[in-house]
C-alpha atoms as a printed R data frame, in Angstrom:
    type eleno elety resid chain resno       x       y       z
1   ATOM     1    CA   UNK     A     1 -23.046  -2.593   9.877
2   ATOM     2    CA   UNK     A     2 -25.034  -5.609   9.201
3   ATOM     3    CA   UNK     A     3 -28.880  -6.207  10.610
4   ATOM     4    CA   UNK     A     4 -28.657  -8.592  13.118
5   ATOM     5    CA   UNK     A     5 -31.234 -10.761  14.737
6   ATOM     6    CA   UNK     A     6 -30.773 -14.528  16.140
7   ATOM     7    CA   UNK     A     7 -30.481 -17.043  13.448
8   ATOM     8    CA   UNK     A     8 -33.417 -19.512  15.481
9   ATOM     9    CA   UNK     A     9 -35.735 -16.672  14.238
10  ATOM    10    CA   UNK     A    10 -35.404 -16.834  11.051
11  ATOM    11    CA   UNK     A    11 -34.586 -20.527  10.353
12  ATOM    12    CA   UNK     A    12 -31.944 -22.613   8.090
13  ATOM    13    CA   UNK     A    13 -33.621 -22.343   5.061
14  ATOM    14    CA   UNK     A    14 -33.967 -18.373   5.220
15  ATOM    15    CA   UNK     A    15 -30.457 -18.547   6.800
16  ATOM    16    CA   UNK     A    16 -29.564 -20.173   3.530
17  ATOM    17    CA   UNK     A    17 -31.116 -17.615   1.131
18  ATOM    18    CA   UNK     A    18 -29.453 -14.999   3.239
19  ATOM    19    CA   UNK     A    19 -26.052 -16.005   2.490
20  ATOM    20    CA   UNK     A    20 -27.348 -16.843  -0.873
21  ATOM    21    CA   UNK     A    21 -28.521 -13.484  -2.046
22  ATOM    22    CA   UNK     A    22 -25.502 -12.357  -0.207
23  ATOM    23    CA   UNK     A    23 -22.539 -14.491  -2.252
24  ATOM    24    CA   UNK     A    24 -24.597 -13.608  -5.676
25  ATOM    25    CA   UNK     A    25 -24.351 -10.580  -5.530
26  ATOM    26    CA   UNK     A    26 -20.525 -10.212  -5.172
27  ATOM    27    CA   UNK     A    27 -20.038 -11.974  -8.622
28  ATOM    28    CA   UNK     A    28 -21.027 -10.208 -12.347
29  ATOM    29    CA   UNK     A    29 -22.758 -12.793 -14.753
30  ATOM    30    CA   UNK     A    30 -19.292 -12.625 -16.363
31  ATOM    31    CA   UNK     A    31 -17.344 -14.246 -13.050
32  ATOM    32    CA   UNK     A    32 -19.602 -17.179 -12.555
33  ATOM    33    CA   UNK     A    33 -19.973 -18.913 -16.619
34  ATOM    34    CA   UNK     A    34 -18.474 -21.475 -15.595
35  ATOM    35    CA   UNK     A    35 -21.166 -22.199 -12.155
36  ATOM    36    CA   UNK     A    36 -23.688 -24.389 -13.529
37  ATOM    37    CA   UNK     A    37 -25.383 -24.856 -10.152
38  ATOM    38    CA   UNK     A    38 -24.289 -22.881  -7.130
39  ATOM    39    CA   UNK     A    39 -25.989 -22.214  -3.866
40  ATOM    40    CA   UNK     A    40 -29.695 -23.133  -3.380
41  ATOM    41    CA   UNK     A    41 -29.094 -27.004  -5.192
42  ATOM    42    CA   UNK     A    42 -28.169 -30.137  -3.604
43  ATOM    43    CA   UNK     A    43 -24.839 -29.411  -4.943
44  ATOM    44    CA   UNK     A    44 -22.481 -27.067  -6.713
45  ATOM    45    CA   UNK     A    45 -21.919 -28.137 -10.596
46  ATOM    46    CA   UNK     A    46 -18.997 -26.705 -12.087
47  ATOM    47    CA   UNK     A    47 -17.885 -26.835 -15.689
48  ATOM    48    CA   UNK     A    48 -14.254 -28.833 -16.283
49  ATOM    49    CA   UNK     A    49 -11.520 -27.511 -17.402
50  ATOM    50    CA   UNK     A    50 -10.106 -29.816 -19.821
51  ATOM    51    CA   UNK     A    51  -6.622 -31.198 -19.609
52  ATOM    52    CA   UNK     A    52  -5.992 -29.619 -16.316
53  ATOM    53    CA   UNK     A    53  -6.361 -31.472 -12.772
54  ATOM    54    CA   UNK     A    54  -8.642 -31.030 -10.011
55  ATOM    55    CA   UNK     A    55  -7.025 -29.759  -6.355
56  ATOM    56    CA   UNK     A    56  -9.232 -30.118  -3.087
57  ATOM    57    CA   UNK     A    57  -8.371 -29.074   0.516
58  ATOM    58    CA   UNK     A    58 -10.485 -28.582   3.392
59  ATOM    59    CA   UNK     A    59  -9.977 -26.906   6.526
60  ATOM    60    CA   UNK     A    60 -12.100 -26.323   9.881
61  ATOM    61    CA   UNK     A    61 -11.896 -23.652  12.382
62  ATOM    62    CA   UNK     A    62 -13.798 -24.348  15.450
63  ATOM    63    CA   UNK     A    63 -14.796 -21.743  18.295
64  ATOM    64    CA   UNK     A    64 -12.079 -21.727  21.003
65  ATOM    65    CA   UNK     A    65  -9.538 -23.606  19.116
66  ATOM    66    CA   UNK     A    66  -8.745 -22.214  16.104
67  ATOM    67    CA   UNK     A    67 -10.584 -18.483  16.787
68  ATOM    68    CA   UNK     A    68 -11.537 -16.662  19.445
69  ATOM    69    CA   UNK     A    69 -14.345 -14.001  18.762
70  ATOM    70    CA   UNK     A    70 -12.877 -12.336  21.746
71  ATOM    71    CA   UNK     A    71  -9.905 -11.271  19.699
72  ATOM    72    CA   UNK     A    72 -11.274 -11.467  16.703
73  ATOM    73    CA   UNK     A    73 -14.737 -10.144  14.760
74  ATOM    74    CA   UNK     A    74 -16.666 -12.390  12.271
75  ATOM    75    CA   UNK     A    75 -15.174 -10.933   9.273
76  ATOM    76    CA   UNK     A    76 -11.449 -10.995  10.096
77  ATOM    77    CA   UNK     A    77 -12.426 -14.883  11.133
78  ATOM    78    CA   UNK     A    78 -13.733 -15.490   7.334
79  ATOM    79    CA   UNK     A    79 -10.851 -13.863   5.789
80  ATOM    80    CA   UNK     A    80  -8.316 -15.777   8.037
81  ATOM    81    CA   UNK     A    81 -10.738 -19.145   6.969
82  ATOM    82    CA   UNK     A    82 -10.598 -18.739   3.324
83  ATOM    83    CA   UNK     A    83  -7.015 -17.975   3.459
84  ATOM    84    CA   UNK     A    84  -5.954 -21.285   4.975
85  ATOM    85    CA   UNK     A    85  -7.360 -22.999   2.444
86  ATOM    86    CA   UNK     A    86  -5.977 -20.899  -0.194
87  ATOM    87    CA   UNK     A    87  -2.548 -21.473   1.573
88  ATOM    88    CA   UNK     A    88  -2.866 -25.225   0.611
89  ATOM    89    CA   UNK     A    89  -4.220 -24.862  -2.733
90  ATOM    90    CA   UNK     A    90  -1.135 -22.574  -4.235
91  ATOM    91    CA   UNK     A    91   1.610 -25.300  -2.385
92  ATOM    92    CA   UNK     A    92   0.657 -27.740  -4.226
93  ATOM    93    CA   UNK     A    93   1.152 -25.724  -7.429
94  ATOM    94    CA   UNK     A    94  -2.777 -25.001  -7.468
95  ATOM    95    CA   UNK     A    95  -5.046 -22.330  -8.399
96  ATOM    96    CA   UNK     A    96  -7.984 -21.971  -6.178
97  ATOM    97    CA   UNK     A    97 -11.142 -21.621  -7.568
98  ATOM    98    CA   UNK     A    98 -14.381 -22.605  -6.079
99  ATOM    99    CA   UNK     A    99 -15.195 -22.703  -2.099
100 ATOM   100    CA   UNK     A   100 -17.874 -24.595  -0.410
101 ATOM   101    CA   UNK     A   101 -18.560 -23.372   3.215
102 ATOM   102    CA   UNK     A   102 -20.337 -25.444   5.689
103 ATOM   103    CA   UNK     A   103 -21.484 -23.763   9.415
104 ATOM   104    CA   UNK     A   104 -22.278 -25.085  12.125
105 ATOM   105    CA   UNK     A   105 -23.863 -22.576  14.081
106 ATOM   106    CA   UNK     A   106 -26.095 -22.548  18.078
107 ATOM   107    CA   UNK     A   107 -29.801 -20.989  17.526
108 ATOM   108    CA   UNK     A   108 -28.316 -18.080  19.513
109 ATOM   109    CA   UNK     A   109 -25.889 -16.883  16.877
110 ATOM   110    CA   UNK     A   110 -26.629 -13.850  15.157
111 ATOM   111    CA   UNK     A   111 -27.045 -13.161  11.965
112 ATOM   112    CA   UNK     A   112 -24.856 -10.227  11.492
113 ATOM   113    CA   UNK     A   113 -22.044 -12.362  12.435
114 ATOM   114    CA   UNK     A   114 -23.135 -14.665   9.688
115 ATOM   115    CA   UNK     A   115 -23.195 -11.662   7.473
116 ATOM   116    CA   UNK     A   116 -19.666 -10.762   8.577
117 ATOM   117    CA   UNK     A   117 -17.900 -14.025   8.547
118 ATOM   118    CA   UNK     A   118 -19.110 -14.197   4.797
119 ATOM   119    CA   UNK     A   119 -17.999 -10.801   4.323
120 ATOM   120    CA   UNK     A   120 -14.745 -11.640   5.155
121 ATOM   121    CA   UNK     A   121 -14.680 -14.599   2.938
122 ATOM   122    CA   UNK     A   122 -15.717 -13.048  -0.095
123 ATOM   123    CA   UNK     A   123 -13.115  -9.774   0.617
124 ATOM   124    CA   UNK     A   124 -10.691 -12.736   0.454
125 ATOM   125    CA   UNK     A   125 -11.926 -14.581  -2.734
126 ATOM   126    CA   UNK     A   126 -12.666 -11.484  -4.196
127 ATOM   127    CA   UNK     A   127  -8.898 -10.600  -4.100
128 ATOM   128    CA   UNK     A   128  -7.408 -14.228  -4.918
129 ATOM   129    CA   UNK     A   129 -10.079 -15.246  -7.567
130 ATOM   130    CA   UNK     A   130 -12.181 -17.774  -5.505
131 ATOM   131    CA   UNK     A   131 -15.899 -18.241  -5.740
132 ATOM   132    CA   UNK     A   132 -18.330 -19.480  -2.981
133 ATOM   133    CA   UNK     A   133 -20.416 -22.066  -4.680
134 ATOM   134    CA   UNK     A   134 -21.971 -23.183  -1.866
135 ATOM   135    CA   UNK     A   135 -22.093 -25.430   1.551
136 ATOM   136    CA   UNK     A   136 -24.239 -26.468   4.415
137 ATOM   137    CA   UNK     A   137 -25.382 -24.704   7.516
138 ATOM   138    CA   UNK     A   138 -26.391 -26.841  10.522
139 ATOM   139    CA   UNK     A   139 -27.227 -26.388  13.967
140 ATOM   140    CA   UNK     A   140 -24.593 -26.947  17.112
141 ATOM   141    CA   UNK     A   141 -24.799 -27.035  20.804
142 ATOM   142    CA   UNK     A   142 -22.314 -24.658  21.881
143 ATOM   143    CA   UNK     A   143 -19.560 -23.664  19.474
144 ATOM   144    CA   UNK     A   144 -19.365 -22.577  16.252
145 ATOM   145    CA   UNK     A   145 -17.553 -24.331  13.631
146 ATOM   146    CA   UNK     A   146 -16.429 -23.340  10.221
147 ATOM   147    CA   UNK     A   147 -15.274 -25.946   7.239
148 ATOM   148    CA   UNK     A   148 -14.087 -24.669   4.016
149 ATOM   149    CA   UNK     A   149 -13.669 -26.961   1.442
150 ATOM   150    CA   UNK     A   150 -11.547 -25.450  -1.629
151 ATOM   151    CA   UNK     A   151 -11.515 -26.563  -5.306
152 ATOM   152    CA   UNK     A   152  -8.519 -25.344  -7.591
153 ATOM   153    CA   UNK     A   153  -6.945 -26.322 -10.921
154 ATOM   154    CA   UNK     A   154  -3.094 -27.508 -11.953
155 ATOM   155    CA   UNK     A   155  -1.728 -28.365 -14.867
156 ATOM   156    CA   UNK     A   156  -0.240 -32.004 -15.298
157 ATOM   157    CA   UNK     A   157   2.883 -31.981 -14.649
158 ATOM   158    CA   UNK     A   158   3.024 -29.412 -12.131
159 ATOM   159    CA   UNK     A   159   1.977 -30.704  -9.005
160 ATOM   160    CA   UNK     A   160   3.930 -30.206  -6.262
161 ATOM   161    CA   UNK     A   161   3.885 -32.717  -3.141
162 ATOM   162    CA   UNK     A   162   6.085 -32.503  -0.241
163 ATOM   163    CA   UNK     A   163   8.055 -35.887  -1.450
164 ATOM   164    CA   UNK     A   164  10.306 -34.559  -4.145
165 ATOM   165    CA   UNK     A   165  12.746 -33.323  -2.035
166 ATOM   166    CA   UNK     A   166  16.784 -34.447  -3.122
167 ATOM   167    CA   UNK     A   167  20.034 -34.430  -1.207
168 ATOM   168    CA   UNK     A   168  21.653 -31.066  -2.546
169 ATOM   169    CA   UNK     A   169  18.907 -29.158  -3.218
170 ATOM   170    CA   UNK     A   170  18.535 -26.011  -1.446
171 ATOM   171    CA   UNK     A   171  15.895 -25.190   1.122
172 ATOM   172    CA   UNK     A   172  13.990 -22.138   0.519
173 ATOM   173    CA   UNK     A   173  11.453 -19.446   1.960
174 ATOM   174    CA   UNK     A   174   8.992 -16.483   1.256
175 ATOM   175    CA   UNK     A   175   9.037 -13.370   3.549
176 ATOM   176    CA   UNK     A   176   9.456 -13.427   7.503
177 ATOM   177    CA   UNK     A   177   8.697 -15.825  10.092
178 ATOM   178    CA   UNK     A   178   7.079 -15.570  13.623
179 ATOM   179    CA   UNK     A   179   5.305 -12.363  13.274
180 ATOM   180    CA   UNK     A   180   1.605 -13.999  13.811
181 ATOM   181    CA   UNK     A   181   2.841 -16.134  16.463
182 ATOM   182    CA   UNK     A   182   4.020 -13.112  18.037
183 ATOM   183    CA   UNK     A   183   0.911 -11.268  16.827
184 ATOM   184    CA   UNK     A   184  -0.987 -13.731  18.700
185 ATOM   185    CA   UNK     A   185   0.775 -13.584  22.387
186 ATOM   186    CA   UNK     A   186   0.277  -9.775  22.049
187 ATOM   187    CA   UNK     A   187  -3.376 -10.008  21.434
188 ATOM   188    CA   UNK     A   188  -4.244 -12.395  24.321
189 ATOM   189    CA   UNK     A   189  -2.078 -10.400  26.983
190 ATOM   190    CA   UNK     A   190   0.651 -13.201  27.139
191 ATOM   191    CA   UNK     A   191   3.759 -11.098  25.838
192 ATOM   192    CA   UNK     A   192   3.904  -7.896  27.733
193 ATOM   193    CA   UNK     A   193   5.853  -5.331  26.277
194 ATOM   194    CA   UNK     A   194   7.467  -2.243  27.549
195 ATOM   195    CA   UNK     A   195   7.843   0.914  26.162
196 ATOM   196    CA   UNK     A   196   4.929   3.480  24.720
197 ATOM   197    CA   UNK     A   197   6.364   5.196  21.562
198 ATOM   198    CA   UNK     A   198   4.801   5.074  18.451
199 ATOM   199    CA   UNK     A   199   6.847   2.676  16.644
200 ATOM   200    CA   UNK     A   200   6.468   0.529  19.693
201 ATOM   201    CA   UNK     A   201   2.582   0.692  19.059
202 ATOM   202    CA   UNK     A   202   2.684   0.168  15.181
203 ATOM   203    CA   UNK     A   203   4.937  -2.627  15.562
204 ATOM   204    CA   UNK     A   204   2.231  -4.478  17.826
205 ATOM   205    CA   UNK     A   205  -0.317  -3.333  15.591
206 ATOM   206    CA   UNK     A   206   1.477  -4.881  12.713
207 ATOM   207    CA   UNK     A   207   1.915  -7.809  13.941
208 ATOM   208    CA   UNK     A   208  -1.680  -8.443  15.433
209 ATOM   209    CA   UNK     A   209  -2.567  -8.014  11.603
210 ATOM   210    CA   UNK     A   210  -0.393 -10.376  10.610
211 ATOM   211    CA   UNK     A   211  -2.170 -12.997  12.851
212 ATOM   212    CA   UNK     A   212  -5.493 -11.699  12.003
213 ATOM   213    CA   UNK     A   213  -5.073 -11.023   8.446
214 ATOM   214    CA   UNK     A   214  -2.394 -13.313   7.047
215 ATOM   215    CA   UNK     A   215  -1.983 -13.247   3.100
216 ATOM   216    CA   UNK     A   216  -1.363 -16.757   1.227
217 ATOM   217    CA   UNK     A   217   1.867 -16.207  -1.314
218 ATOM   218    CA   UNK     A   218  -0.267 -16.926  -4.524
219 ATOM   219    CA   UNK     A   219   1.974 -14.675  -6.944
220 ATOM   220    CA   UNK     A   220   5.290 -16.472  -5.787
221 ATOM   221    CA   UNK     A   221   3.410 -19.712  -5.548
222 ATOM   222    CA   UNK     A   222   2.700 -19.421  -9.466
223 ATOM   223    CA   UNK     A   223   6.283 -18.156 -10.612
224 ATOM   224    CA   UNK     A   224   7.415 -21.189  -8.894
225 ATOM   225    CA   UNK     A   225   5.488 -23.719 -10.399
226 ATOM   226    CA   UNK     A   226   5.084 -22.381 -13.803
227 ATOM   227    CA   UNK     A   227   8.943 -22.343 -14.257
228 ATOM   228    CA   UNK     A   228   9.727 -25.376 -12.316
229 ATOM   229    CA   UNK     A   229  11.509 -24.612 -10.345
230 ATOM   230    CA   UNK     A   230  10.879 -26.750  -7.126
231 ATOM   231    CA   UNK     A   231  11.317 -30.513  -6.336
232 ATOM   232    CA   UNK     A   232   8.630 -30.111  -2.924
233 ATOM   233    CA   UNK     A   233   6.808 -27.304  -1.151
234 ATOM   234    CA   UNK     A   234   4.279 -26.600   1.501
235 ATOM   235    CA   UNK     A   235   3.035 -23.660   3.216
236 ATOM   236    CA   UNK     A   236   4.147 -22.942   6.911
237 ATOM   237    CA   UNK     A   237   0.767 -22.862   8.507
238 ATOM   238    CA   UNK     A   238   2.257 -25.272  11.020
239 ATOM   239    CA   UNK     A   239   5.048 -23.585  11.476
240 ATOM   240    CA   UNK     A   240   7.971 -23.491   9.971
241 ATOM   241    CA   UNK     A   241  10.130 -26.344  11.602
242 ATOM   242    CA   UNK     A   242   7.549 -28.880  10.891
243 ATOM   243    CA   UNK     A   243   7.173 -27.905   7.638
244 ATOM   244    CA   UNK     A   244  11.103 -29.054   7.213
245 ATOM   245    CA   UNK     A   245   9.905 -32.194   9.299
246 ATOM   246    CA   UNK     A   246   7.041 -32.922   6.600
247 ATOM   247    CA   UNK     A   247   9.349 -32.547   3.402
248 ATOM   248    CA   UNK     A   248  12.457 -34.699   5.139
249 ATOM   249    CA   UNK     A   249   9.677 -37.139   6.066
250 ATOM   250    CA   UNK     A   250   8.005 -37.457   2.882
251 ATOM   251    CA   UNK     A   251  11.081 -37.497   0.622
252 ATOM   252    CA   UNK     A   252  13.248 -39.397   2.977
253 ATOM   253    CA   UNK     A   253  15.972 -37.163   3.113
254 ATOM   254    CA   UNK     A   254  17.475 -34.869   6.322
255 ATOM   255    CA   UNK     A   255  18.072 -31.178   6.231
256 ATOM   256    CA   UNK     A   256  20.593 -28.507   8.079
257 ATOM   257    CA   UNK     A   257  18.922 -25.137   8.682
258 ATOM   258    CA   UNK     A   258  21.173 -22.007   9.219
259 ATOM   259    CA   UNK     A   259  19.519 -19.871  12.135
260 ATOM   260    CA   UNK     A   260  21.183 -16.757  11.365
261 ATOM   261    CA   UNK     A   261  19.404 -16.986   7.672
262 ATOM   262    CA   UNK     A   262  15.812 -17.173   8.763
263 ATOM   263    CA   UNK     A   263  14.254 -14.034   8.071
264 ATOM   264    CA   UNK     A   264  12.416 -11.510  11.067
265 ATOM   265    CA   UNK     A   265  10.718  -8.919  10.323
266 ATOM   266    CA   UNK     A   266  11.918  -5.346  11.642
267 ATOM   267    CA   UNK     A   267   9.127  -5.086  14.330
268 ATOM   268    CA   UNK     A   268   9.681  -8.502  15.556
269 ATOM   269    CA   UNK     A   269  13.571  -7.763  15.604
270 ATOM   270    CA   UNK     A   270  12.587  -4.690  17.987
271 ATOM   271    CA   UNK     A   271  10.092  -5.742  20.027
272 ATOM   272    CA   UNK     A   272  12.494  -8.733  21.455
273 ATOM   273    CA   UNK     A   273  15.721  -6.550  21.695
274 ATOM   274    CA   UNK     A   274  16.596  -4.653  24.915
275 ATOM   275    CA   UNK     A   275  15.551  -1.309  25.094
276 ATOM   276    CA   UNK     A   276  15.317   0.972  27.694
277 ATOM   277    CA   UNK     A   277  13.425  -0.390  30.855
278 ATOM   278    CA   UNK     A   278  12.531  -3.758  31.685
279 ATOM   279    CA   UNK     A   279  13.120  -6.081  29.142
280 ATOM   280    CA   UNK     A   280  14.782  -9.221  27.992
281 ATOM   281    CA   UNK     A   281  18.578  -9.377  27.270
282 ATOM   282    CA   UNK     A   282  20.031  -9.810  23.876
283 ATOM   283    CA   UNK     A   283  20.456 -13.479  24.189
284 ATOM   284    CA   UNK     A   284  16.868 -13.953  25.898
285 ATOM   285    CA   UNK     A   285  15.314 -12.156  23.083
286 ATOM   286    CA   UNK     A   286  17.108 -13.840  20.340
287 ATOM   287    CA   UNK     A   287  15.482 -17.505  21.639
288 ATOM   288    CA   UNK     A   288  12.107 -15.586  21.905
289 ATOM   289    CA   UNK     A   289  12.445 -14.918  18.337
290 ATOM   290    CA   UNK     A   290  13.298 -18.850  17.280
291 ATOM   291    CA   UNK     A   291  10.335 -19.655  18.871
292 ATOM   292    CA   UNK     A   292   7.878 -17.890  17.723
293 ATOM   293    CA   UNK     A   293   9.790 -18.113  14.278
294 ATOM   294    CA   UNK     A   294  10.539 -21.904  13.934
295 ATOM   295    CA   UNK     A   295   7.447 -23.125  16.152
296 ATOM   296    CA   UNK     A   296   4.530 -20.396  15.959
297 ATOM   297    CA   UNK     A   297   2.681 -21.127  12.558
298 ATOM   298    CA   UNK     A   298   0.293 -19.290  10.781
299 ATOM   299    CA   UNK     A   299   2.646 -17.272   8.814
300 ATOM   300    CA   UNK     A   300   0.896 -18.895   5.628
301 ATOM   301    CA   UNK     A   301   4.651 -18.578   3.884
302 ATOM   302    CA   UNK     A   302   5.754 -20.691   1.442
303 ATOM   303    CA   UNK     A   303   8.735 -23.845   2.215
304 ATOM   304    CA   UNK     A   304  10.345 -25.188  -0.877
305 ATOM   305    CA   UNK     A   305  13.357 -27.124  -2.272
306 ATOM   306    CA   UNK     A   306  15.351 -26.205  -5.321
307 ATOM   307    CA   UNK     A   307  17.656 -28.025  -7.192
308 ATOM   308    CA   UNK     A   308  20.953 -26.656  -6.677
309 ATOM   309    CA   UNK     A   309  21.449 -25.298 -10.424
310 ATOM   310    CA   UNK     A   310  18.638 -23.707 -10.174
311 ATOM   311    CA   UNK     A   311  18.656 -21.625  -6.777
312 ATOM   312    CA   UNK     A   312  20.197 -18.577  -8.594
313 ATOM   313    CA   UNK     A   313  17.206 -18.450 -10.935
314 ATOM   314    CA   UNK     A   314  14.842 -19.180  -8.105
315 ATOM   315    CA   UNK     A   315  16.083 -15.711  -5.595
316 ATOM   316    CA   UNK     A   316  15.879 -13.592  -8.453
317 ATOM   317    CA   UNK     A   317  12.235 -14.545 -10.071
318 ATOM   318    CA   UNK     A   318  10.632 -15.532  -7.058
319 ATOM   319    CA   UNK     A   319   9.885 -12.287  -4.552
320 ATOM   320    CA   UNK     A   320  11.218 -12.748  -1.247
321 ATOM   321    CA   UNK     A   321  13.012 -15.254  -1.187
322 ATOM   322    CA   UNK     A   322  15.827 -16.643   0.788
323 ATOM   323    CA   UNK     A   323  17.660 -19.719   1.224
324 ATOM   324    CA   UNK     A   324  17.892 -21.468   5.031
325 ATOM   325    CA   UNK     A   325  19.244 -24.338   4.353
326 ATOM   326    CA   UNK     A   326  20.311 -27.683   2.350
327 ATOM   327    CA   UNK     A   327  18.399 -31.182   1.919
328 ATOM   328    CA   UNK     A   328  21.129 -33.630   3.173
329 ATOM   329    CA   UNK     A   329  21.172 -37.199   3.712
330 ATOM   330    CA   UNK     A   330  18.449 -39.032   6.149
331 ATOM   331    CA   UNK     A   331  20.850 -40.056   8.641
332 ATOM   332    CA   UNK     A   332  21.288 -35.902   9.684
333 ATOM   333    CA   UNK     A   333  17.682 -35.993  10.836
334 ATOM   334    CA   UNK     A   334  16.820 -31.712  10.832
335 ATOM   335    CA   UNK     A   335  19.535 -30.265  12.545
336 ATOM   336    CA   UNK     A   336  19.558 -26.252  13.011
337 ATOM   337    CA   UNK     A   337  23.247 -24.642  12.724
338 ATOM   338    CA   UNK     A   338  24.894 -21.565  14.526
339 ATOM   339    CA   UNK     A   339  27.337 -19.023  12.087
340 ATOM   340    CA   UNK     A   340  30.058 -21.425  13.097
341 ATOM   341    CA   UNK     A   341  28.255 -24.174  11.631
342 ATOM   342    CA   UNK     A   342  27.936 -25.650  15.205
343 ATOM   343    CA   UNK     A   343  24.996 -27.704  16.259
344 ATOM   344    CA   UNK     A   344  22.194 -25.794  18.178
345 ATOM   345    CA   UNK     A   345  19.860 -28.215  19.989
346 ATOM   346    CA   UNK     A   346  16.115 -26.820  20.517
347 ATOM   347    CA   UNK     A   347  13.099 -27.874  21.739
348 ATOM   348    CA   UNK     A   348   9.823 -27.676  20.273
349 ATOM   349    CA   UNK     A   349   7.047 -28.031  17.995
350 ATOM   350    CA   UNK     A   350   4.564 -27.002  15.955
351 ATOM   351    CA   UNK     A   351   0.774 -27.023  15.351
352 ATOM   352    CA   UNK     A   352  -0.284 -30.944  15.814
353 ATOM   353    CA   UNK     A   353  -4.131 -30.959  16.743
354 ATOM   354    CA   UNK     A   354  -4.881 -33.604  19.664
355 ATOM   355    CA   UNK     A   355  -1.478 -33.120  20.855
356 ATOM   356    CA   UNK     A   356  -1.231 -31.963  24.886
357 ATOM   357    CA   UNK     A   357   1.304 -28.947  26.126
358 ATOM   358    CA   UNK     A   358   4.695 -30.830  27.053
């Protein structure tokens, strides 16, 4: 447990120190050579790394849109933060490196949550090699907000955008789709489930970690762009039809999708099949899982297109992976396809911010 007191008692420039002492302490003398200047200086001063390029993203969470602390304590909310980021670093072929948080924060937040959303944060760089270098901590009305801004390194020539995309390559994916979607319906009550047994409870369990504690695809991520082996990726953060929207957009081309290929996870195959007592029918259950598959988001998996002689190469050296689909011509728009090859027309949409319910 952290020691916990409101942060209006102990002011932003203690505040800062806090955190300081807090990050330094997490990284050996041999970790941080290359951290000219971290925390505590008007800003972070980093060593460069020669012939390779620099890769920024930043991302902000604020308090009752992005996280709710109601379902959610301070250091699953850092993890979840720093992992976004990561996400966005690795699909473009990145490395993350260095982090800067900024907080904005009311006078009645507490420190231990402070203490525990950088907790979180570090677990998280700790385990993908990312340094906090430093940030800014201000004060705010009412909500918290969070902004993460990441720094990584690629080598030229190994960027990947979401506009190489070709007519005949072949769409692929990492690991399963919907689960923190679903994850997400079962933690705020929406999605009620029958049934008691065990594997009923570890399956909701498993998927309320997937929401809470995602994990970014950073070994694939590398095996795919050190052995070139895509023409565009992105992460599905947005879920994982408008990730397909982005690439056709970006690289002008169309794409057909084969439902019966996208992959669900065990648990999510269960938990929307008919079982004994009230509960959806086969069909029923088999649109609840599109949904949450196709249009959730925050599955933090990877969406990439491979030339078609290389697609062979690309299921056997890149872990879980499967093919969905095919980049086709503009004109076919994204169009998803039954086992008959039969168009299936469906409605809905990803994570857009400013965007009202239809």
């Amino acid at each position: 447990m952290f020691n916990s007191m409101k942060i209006s008692r102990i002011g932003e420039f203690e505040l800062i120190e806090r955190i300081k002492k807090r990050v330094e302490k997490h990284y050996p003398t041999s970790q941080i050579e290359r951290i000219i200047a971290g925390i505590g200086d008007d800003a972070a001063v980093i060593e460069p790394y020669g012939e390779k390029l620099l890769v920024a993203t930043t991302d902000t969470m604020v308090e009752s849109v992005h996280f709710d602390t109601e379902d959610a304590d301070f250091e699953q909310i850092g993890y979840k933060s720093m992992v976004s980021s990561i996400s966005d670093i690795i699909a473009m072929g990145g490395r993350p490196k260095y982090a800067l948080v900024s907080l904005a924060l009311s006078k009645d937040s507490l420190t231990r949550d402070v203490d525990g959303l950088y907790e979180g944060m570090l677990k998280c760089g700790r385990k993908f090699g990312v340094k906090i270098v430093g940030g800014d901590v201000v004060s705010s009305p009412r909500n918290a907000v969070i902004t993460l801004s990441l720094l990584g390194e690629v080598a030229r020539g190994r960027v990947l955008y979401r506009s190489g995309a070709k007519v005949g390559d072949g769409i692929l994916v990492t690991g399963n789709f919907g689960d923190s979607a679903a994850g997400l319906e079962i933690l705020k009550g929406r999605w009620k489930i029958p049934g008691k047994s065990d594997y009923v409870r570890k399956c909701k369990k498993k998927l309320i970690n997937k929401h809470l504690l995602p994990q970014p695809r950073v070994r694939e991520a590398e095996i795919i762009s050190g052995k070139r082996l895509a023409t565009a990726m992105i992460d599905s953060s947005d879920g994982l039809d408008l990730s397909i929207r982005f690439i056709c957009q970006s690289s002008k081309v169309g794409a057909k999708i084969w439902l019966e290929k996208i992959s669900i996870s065990p648990c999510l195959k269960y938990l929307t099949s008919p079982r004994e007592g009230p509960s959806s029918s086969e069909p029923e259950g088999a649109i609840r899982r599109l949904i949450f598959a196709l249009y959730g988001g925050e599955d933090y998996e990877l969406v990439f297109t491979v030339p078609r002689g290389k697609v062979k190469k690309a299921l056997r050296d890149v872990p879980h992976t499967i093919m969905i689909g095919e980049i086709v011509p503009a004109r076919w728009r994204v169009r998803y396809l039954d086992k008959k090859s039969k168009e299936v027309k469906l409605k809905g949409r990803g994570y857009e911010h400013f965007q009202t319910s239809p």
